[in-house]
N, C-alpha and C positions, 0 to 999 in steps of 0.2 A: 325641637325639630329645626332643622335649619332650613334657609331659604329654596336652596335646592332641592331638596326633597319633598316640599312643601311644591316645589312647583311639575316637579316628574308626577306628583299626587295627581297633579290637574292636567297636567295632559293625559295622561292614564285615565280620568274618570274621563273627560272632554272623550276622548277618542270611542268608549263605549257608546257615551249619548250622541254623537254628531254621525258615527261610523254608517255608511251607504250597506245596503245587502251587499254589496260587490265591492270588497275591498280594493281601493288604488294598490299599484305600485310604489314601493317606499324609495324613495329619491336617493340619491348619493348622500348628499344634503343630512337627509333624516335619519339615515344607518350610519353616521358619524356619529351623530348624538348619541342612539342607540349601542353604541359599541362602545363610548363614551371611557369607561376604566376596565383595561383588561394586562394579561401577562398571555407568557407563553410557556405550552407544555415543550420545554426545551429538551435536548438529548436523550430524547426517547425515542421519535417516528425517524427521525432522523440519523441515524447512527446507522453506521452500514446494515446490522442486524437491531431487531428491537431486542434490549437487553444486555449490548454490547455497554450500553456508556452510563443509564440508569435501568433501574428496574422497571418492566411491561408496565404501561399505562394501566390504570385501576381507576375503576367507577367512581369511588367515591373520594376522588381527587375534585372532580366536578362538583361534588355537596360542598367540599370546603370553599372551595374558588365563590361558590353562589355564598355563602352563609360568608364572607368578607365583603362581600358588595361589588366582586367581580362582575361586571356583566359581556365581555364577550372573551374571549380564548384564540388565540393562537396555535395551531397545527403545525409546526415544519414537518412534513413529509420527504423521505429520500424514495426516489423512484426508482434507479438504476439498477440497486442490487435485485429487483424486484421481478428486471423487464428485461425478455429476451434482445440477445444483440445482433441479432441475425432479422430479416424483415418474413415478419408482419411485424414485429417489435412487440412479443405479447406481454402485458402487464397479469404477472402471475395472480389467479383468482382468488386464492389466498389471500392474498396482501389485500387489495381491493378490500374481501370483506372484512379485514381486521381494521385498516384505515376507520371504513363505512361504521362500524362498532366504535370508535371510538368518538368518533364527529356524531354520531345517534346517542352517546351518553353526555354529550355537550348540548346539541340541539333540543331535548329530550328536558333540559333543566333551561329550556330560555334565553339560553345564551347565544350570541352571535359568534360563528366560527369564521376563525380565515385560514384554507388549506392552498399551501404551498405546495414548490415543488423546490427542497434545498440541498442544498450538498451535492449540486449535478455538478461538479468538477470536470466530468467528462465530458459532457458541454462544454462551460464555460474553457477550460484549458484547451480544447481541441475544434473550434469553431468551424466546421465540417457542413456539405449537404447532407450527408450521410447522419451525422449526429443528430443534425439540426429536424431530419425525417424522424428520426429515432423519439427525439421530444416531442412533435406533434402527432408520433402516433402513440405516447403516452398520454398528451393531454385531448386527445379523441378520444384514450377511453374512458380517461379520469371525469372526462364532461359530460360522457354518455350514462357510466354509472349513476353519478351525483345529480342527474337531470330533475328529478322526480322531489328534490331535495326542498326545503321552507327557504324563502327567501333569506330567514338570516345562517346560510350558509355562503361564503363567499368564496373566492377562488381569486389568487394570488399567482402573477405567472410563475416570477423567479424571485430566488432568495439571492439579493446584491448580485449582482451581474455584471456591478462597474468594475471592480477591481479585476474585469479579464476583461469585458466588451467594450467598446467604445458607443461613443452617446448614438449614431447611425445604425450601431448594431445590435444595439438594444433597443433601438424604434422599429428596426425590422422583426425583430421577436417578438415583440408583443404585436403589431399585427399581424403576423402568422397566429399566434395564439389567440389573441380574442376573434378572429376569425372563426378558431375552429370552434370554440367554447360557445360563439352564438348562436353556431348552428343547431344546438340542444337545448341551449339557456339562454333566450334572447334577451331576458332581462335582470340574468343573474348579476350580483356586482362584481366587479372585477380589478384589482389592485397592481397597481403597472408602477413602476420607477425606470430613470433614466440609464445614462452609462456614460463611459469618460471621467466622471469625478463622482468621489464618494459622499456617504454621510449625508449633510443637509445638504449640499449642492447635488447630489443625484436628480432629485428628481426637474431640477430646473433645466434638466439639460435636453427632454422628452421635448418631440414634436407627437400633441396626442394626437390619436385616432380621434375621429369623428364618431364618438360613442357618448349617450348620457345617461349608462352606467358605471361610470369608474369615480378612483379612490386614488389619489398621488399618492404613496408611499415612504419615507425613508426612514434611516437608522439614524441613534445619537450616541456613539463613546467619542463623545468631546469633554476635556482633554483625555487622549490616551494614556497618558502616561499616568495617567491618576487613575482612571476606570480598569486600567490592568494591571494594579498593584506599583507600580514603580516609585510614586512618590504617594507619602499619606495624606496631604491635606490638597483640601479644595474651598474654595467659598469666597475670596476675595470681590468685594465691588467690581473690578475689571474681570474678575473670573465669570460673574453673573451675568455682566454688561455684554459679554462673548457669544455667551449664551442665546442671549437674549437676542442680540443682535442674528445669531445663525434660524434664528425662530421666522423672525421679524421677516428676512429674507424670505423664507418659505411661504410664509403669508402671504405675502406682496406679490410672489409670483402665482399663486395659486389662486388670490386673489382675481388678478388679469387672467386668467385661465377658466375662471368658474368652474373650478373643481375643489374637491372636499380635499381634508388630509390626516391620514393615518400615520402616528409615529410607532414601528412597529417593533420596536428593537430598543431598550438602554440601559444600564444597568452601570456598577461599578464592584469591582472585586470585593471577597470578602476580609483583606489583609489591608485595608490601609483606614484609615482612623475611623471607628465605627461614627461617631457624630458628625465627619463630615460625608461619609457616607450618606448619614439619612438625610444630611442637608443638600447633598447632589440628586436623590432622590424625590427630594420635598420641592426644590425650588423648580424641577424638572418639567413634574407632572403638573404644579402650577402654572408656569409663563404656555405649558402645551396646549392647558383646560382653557387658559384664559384668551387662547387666540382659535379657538375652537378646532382644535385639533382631536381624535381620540389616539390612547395610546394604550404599548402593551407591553409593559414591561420583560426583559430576559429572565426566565426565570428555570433554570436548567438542574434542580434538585440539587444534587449533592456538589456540585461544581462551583466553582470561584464566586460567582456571581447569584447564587440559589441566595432563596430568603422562604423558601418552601420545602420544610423538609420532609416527604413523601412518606416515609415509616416513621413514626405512626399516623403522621398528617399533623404537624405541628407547622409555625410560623416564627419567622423572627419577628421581635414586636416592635424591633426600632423602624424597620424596612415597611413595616406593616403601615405606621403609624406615620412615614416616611409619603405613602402612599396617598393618603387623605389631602382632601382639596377644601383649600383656606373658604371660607364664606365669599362669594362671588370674587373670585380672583380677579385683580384687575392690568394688565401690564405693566410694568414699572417705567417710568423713562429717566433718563439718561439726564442728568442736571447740567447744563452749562457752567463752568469753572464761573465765571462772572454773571452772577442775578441780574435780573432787570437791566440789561444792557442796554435798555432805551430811556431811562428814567422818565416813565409814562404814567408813573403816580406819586412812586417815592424813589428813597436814596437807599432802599435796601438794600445793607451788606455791607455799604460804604461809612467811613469813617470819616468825616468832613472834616476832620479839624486836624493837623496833623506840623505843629513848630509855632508860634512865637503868634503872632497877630493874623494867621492868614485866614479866611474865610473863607465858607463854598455852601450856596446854597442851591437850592431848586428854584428854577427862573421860570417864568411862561412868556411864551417868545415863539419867533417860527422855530420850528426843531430843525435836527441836521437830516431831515430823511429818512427817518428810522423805518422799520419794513417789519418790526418783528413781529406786529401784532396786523394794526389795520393803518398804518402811516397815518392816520388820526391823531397821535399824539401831540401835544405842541409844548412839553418839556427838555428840559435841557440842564444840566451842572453847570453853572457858572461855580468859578472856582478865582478866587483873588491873593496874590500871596504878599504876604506880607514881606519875604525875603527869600535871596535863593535856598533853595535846598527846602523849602517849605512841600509838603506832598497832601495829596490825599491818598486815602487807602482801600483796599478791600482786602479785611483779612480772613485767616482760618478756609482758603480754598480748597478743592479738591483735589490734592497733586497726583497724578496720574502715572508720574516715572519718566526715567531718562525719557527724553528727545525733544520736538521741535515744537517748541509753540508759538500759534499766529496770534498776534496782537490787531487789529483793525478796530479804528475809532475816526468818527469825527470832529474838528476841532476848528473854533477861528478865534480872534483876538480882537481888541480894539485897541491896541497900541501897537504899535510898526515895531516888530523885530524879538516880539517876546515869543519865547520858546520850552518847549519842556522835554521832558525826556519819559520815559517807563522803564519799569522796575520789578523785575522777581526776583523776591526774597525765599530762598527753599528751606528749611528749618533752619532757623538763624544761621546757616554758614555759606550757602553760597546766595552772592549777590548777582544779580546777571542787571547787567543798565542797555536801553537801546541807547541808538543813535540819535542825536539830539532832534527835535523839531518843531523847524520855524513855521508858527504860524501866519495865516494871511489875514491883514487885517481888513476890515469893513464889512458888510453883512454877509458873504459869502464861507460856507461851510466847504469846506477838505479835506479828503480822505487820506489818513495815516494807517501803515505797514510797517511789522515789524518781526521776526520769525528769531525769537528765543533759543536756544540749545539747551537746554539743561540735560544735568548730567551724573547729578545726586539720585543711587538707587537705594531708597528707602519705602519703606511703608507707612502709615500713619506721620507722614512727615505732617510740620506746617509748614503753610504755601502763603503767602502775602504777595498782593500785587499793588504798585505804588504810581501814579503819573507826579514825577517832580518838579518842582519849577525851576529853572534856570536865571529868571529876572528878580531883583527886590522888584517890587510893586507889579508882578506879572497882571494878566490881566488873561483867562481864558475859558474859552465856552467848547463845553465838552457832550457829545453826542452818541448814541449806536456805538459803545463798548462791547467788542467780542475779543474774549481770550480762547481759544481753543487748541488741544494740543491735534497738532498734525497728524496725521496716517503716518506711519512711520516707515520711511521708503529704503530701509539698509537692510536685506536677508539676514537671516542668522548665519554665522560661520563654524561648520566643524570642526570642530578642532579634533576628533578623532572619531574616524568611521571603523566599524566592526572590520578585521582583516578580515579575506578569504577563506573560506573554512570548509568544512564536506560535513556530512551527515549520514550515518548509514541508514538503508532502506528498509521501512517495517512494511505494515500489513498493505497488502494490494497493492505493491510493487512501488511504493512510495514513502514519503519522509513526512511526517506532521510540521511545519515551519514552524519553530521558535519563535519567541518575542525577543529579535535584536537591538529594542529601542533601548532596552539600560544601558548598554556597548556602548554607545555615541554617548559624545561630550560634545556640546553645543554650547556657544554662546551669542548675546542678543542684547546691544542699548536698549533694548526696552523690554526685554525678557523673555522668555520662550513660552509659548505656552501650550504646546504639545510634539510630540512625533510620535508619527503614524510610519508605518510599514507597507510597502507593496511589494509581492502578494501580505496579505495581510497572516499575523498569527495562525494557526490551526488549520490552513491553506494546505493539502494533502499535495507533494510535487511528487513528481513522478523522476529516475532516474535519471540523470544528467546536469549541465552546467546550469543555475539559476540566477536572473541576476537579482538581487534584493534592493529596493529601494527606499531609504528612511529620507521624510522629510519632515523638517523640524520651521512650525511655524511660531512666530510670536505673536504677541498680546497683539500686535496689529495687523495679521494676517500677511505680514512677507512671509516668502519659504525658500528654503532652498534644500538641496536635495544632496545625499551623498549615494553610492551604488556601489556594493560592493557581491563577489560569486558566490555561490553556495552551490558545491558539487555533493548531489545523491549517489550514495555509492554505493553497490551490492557488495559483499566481501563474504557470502554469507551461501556456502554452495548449497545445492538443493538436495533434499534426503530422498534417497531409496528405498523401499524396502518391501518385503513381502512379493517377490519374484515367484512367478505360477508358470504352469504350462510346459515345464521341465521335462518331461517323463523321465520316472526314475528308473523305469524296464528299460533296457535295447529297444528301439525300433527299427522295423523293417528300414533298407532304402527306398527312397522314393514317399516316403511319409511324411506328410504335412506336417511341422511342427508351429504351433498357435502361443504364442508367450505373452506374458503381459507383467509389469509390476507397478506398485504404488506408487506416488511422488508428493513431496512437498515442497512447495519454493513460493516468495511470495509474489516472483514472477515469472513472466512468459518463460517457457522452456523450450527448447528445441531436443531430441534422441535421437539415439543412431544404438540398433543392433549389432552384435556383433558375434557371429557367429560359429565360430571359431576354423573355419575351414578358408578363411581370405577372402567370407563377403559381409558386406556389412549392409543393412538396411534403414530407414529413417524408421522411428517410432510415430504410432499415430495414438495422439494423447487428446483424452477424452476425461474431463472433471476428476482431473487427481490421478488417472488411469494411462498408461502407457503400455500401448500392446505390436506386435509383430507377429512376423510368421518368415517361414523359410521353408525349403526342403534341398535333403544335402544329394548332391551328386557323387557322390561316392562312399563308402564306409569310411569309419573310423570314430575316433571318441575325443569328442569335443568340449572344449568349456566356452560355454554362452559368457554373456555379460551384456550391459547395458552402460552406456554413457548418457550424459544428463548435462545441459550444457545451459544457464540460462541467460538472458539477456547483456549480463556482465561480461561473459566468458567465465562463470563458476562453472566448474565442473566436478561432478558425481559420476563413481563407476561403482556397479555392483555386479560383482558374479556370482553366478548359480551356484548354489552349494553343493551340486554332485554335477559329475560328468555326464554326455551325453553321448550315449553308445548307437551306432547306427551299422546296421550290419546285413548283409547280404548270403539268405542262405543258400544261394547257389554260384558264390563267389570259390566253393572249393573247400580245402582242408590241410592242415600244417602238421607236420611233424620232424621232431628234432628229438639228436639224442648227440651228447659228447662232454664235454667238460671247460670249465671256466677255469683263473686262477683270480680267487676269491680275494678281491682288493682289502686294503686293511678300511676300517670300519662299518663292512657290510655288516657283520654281524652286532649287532647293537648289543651284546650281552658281555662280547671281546670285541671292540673295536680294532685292538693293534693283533688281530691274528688273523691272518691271510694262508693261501696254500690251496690245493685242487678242491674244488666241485663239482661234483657229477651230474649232469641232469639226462634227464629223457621226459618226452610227451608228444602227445598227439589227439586232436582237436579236430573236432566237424561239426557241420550240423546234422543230422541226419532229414532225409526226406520228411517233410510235414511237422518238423522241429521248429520250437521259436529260441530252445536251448538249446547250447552245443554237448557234444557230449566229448566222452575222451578221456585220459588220465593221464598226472604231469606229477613228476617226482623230481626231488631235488637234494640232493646229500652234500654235506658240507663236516668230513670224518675228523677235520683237523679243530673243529668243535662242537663235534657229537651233537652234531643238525640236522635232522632228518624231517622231511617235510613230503606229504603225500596226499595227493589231491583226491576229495569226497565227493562233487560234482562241481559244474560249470555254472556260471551265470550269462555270459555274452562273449562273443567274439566276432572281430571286426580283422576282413582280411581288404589290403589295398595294395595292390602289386605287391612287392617284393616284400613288404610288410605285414607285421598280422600283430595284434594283442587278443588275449585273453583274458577273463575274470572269473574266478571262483572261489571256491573253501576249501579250506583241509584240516590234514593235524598237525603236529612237532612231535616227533618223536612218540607217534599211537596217541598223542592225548589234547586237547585243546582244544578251540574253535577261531580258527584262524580265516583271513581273509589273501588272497595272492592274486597278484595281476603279471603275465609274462608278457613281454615283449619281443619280437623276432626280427629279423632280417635274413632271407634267402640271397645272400650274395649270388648267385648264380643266374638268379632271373629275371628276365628281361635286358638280358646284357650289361649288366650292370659291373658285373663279373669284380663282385667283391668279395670281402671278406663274410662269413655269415657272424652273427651278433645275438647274444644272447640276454636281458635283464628279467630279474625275478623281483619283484616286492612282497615280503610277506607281513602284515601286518593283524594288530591282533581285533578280534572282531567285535570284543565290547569296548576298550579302553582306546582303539584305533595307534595305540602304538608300536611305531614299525621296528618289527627284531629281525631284520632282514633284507637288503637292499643295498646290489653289488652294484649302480649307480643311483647312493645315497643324494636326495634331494631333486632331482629331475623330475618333470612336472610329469603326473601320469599322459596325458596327453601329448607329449612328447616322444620320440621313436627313437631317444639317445639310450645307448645298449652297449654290452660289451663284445669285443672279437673273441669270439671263443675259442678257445686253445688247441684243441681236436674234436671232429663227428661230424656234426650234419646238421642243417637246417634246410627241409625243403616245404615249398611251398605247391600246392598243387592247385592249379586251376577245375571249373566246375566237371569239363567232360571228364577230365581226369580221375576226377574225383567221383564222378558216376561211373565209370569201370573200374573203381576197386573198393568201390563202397563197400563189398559183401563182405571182404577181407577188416574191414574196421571197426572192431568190435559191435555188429550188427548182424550176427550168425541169421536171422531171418530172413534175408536178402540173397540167402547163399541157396541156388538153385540147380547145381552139378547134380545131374540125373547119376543115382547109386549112389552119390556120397552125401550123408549129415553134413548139420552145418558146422561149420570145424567151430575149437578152440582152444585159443593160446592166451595163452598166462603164463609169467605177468605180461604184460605189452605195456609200459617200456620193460624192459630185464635187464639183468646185470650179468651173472652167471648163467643163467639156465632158462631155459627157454621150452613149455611144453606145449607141444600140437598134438592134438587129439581129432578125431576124424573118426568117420563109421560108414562103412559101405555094408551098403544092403544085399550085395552078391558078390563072390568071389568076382577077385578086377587086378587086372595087373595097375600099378602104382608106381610113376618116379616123384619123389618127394625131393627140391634141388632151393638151395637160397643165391641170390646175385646182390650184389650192389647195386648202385642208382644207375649205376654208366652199362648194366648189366652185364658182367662179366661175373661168370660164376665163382662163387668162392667156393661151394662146398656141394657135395652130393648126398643126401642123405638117406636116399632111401630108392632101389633100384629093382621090384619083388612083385610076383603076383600074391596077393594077400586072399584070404580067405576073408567070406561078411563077416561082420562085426565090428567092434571096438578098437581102434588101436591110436596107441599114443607115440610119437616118437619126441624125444630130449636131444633139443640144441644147446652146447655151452658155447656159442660163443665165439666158436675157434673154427678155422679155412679147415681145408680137407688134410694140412699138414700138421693140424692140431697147433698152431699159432693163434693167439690171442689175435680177435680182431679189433678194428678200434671203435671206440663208437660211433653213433651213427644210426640209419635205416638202412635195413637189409630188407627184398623179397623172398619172399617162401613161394614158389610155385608147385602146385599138386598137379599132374598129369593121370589122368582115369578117363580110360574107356574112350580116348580120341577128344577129351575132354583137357582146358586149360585151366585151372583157376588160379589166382594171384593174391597172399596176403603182401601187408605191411610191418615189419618190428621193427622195435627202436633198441639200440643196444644203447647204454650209458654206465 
């Protein structure tokens, strides 16, 4: 059993036998000890969703952590994706209790937890009141839940906050937050670091709160370039010495602060040499234990730096074993190049004899001042030379690498004028000599300087240091020997910074930052010994110009900095799809149409409707959902669409996949009847054969109708085309204009689909030509065998001038005084006369009217044209009741062919008027 455990024994049983009914509060102090070796559950709570980065936290992650000697755990928590962004800013209660489950399966096993709040980017990147409310009404409720919680649950405000806030603005943060955190938990612990500088200088940069529950905090990936794979080895005496020294620093101020310290972050990647890995690890957690710090290793599962492999719950055993703390670890210090620089007992180190007769011993005498111990000492080197060039020595040094080192000693003589010089010898090849000097003679000691350059980069060099004499028979007394190499005041020089470069934009409207530290080439008289990145790797930026900044420190802590842009760029437009709210019927005019369709982009998006009549309206977009509305002022048939435009200027259009028919059924009724000359490719079966086509139709709605009714024929002889309409689907009449939609056959057989198009040249002054197009296409396959303006969008009113006949359009009253006449014999109310009919209507040849009066009635039966001037008289008779048919071919009263067109038929009975419609074609 070792000593340490041997002695947690004893406070564990002490604390039973000593313990008051009423437990104290556990000090800062005493929950450092208690937290003493821990890790973090990394990229789990943390990730925007849990299970995005590793698999959901699992219970028995915490039996392993306990059965390795873990004793407290690490939580990062991400809050944002959680919590509304609109105010009260509510912390979704889900999350809450899944957090709370998983800090209860840690708590639950004895362990001490620390929950954060990390990956707030939108904080830290956007340092806002608005934001900054947004955080303290997440950590009111994060405090208020947890309230109830065992003392070793602790709370952590922020995760790094330097690398966005500066040291002021991260002293204003955490007292906004442990404000609010007391108000619940007045004596919960609480884990605060600084801002303006990272890593081990973070937290020295805190002005604390007057609080005595807190825990100074920071992180350690010192050197970067090692801890994130770039280069594979670590471990050098000066790599240690860095270390140690960055430790040292943290003590000292933490020290004066009387606060505790948590190192809560370190690790180094799994790609570069596994034994100096476990030795970055080993020597880590020691110099941490031994200045009584607790720490927590990163420990992020399957990721670069994992040593915790979660399925099935295994361990790496180097990391593991990497992990264990030496038998009371003690700090190492730092050797002075020159031992016993006072010679205060012996000549350790030094070689006294060094050419031909010279001598040098240890003298008792007043000394030269030495200060290193208790100035107590009253030795001194007397050293006598036999001849010039005669030296003493100190060999086998510590060489430390290129740069400047100070020499200070003191020296006197008892001969007038004798002199020496100093000497470093770097692995037998370079020599470096100071400047000569003359000592003072008589009992009086004086201080010599001397500032070396060296300039040999080697490792494992040997270092010799020599004082020479300059006189035969020198004579000199030597005192307080310090060689030490200088801080080294030259920055490193870039010799090549990463060019400008872009990145496109991933998830949540942002770029993950790359590691651009391998890019740069640095170099450094006394070596580099890291660069770091601001914002740092895995730093989530948001869209636009970024500037990067590496700074490359050496072995003696100069820096210097290079900065180069990094532009986020969208290129990447946003998806549409699944478009609703269409209606695939006609609707009435004046009807509210409601739309909406799906979207994907990984950012902000702006819409605009568009609705096909020349207005357009903005989308109002709701979690993935982009919806509208309109209602059209006038009929016709419309193609919707939606534009999608996002923060780049990407843009998406999606159109509706059927047309939108809006129709008016008291707009009136159409009818046409004449002929086309059938352009070459209308016919898709003969594209190169053109020549006349015949059409006739006529179209309405009838009263209390949502469908038109009517019948539309089209012949086309010069390739045996005959097309005959079965019913209506819609019809849209707008001034002079009108379409129609419905089924037919080809030639008696098939199931065809036809949409006509029209123009009333005549009305409304427009006094054009009338226009006639047909499409007929087929109604399972949708391929068009018909279409005398081949390729014009159906929503469009381009048509052809028809060659001879008619196209009229009738307005509503119009259309109510000769309804009865339009193929709706139930409307026909002529007291003594049945409701007539005629067939076919359109006709070609022959034309039958049928009619039936119910008592003998005199009868003029007479057809006009539009401009009504009679063409023809056909019936001038008193008739007896009954049945009678009379046959129209076609032809004026002179028996001339008339042309096509609409003709009226008027029936005169009994002082009675009534008016059909026929279309001749």
């Amino acid at each position: 059993m070792s000593y340490r455990s041997l002695q947690w024994i004893l406070i564990i049983a002490l604390s039973f036998v000593l313990s008051p009914v009423t437990e104290a509060q556990i000090t800062p102090s005493q929950m450092v000890e208690k937290m003493w070796k821990g890790l973090n559950l990394g990229n789990t709570l943390e990730a925007g969703q849990e299970g995005w980065w590793q698999a959901p936290a699992q219970e028995f992650y915490f039996d392993d952590y306990v059965a390795q000697g873990f004793t407290s755990v690490r939580i990062p928590v991400r809050w944002d994706r959680h919590t509304g962004t609109t105010a009260p800013y509510t912390v979704d209660p889900a999350w809450l209790s899944r957090v709370e489950e998983v800090v209860d399966w840690a708590l639950s096993r004895d362990l001490v937890v620390v929950l954060n709040a990390h990956h707030e980017h939108w904080l830290l990147d956007d340092f806002t009141p608005d934001n900054i409310s947004r955080f303290e009404a997440i950590w009111t409720q994060v405090a208020t839940h947890f309230q109830g919680k065992s003392e070793n649950l602790l709370f952590e405000v922020i995760n790094e906050p330097y690398f966005k806030l500066s040291a002021g603005q991260v002293d204003d943060l955490n007292h906004r937050i442990l404000n609010i955190i007391r108000a619940d938990n007045p004596t919960r612990i609480v884990l605060l670091t600084g801002g303006g500088k990272n890593s081990w200088q973070a937290p020295l940069q805190m002005t604390l709160p007057a609080d005595d529950y807190l825990i100074a905090y920071f992180h350690y990936y010192v050197p970067f370039n090692f801890t994130s794979g770039q280069i594979n080895n670590w471990g050098t005496a000066a790599e240690k010495s860095t270390m140690l020294n960055h430790f040292q620093q943290v003590k000292a101020w933490a020290d004066a602060q009387n606060i505790p310290v948590y190192l809560g972050e370190f690790g180094a990647d799994d790609t570069v040499d596994p034994d100096n890995r476990a030795d970055y690890y080993h020597t880590l957690v020691n110099y941490a234990t031994s200045l009584g710090f607790a720490w927590a290793a990163w420990e992020p599962g399957t990721a670069a730096k994992g040593f915790y492999f979660r399925e099935p719950g295994s361990w790496n055993p180097s990391i593991l074993d990497a992990l264990q703390i030496d038998e009371d670890p003690e700090p190492p210090t730092v050797q002075n190049l020159i031992t016993n620089p006072c010679f205060d007992t012996n000549v350790s180190g030094w070689n006294l004899v060094c050419g031909g007769g010279s001598k040098a011993a240890l003298s008792d005498g007043a000394d030269g001042g030495c200060a290193c111990e208790d100035g107590s000492d009253t030795k001194y080197l007397r050293f006598l030379a036999d001849t010039r060039g005669n030296c003493i020595r100190n060999p086998n040094l510590n060489y430390q690498g290129p740069g400047e080192y100070e020499l200070c000693f003191q020296a006197r003589t008892i001969q007038y004028g004798n002199s020496l010089k100093a000497r470093m010898i770097i692995n037998g090849a370079e020599f470096i000599d100071s400047d000569d000097f003359v000592l003072q003679t008589g009992g009086e000691w004086d201080t010599y300087t001397y500032t070396f350059a060296a300039t040999t980069d080697c490792s494992n060099c040997t270092f010799h240091f020599q004082f020479v004499a300059n006189d035969d028979g020198g004579h000199y007394r030597i005192d307080d020997v310090s060689l030490v190499k200088l801080s080294d005041r030259e920055p490193p020089v870039f010799q090549q910074c990463p060019e400008n470069t872009a990145l496109p934009v991933g998830a949540d409207c942002a770029s993950v930052l790359p590691d651009y530290t391998g890019l740069a080439v640095v170099s450094d008289n006394a070596g580099v010994a890291s660069i770091s990145q601001e914002p740092e790797a895995g730093t989530a930026l948001p869209i636009g110009i970024h500037a990067i900044t590496l700074t490359a420190t050496d072995i003696n802590g100069n820096t210097a900095s290079c900065t180069f842009d990094l532009t986020v760029v969208d290129t990447e437009a946003p998806g549409i799809s699944v478009m609703e709210g269409i209606p695939v019927d006609p609707v009435v005019l004046g009807t509210a149409i409601a739309a909406s369709a799906q979207f994907t982009d990984d950012c902000s998006v702006e819409a605009l409707w568009y609705w096909g009549d020349g207005a357009s309206t903005p989308g109002s977009i709701n979690d993935g959902t982009i919806s509208g509305g309109h209602t059209y002022a006038n009929p016709g048939v419309y193609s919707v669409s939606l534009t999608v435009s996002d923060a780049s200027g990407n843009t998406s259009t999606l159109v509706a996949g059927h047309y939108l028919v809006v129709y008016d059924p008291s707009a009136g009724f159409v009818t046409g009847g004449g002929w086309i000359d059938s352009p070459a490719g209308a016919l898709a079966a003969a594209p190169a054969l053109t020549g006349r086509a015949n059409f006739g139709f006529v179209a309405k709605y009838q009263r209390g109708s949502t469908v038109p009714s009517g019948h539309t024929s089209f012949q086309f002889q010069a390739g045996n085309f005959q097309f005959a309409s079965t019913d209506y689907e819609w019809m849209t009449v707008a001034g002079e204009k009108v379409k129609f939609k419905g089924s037919g056959r080809v030639n008696e057989s098939g199931d065809y689909r036809f949409i006509v198009t029209a123009i009333d040249g005549d009305l409304q002054g427009s006094s054009g030509p009338d226009k006639f197009r047909i499409r007929i296409w087929e109604a399972a396959g949708g391929g068009v065998i018909y279409d005398n303006k081949m390729g014009a969008a159906d929503t469009d009113y381009d048509s052809q001038e028809i060659g001879g006949g008619q196209i009229r359009i009738y307005d509503g009253e119009q259309g109510q005084t000769m309804v009865s006449t339009i193929g709706n014999s139930a409307d026909f109310t002529t007291p003594g006369v049945s409701p007539p009919k005629i067939f076919p209507n359109p006709f070609r040849d022959q034309l039958s009217i049928t009619f039936e009066l119910v008592k003998p009635e005199p009868v003029i039966l007479q057809i006009f044209d539009l401009r009504g001037q009679l063409v023809r008289e056909m019936l001038r008779a008193g008739l007896s009741a009954g049945t009678h048919r009379i046959s129209w071919d076609g032809r004026d009263g002179n028996l001339r062919d008339l042309p096509p067109g609409t003709y009226l038929i008027r029936l005169r009975s009994n002082g009675h008027l009534q008016t059909w419609k026929a279309t001749k074609f």
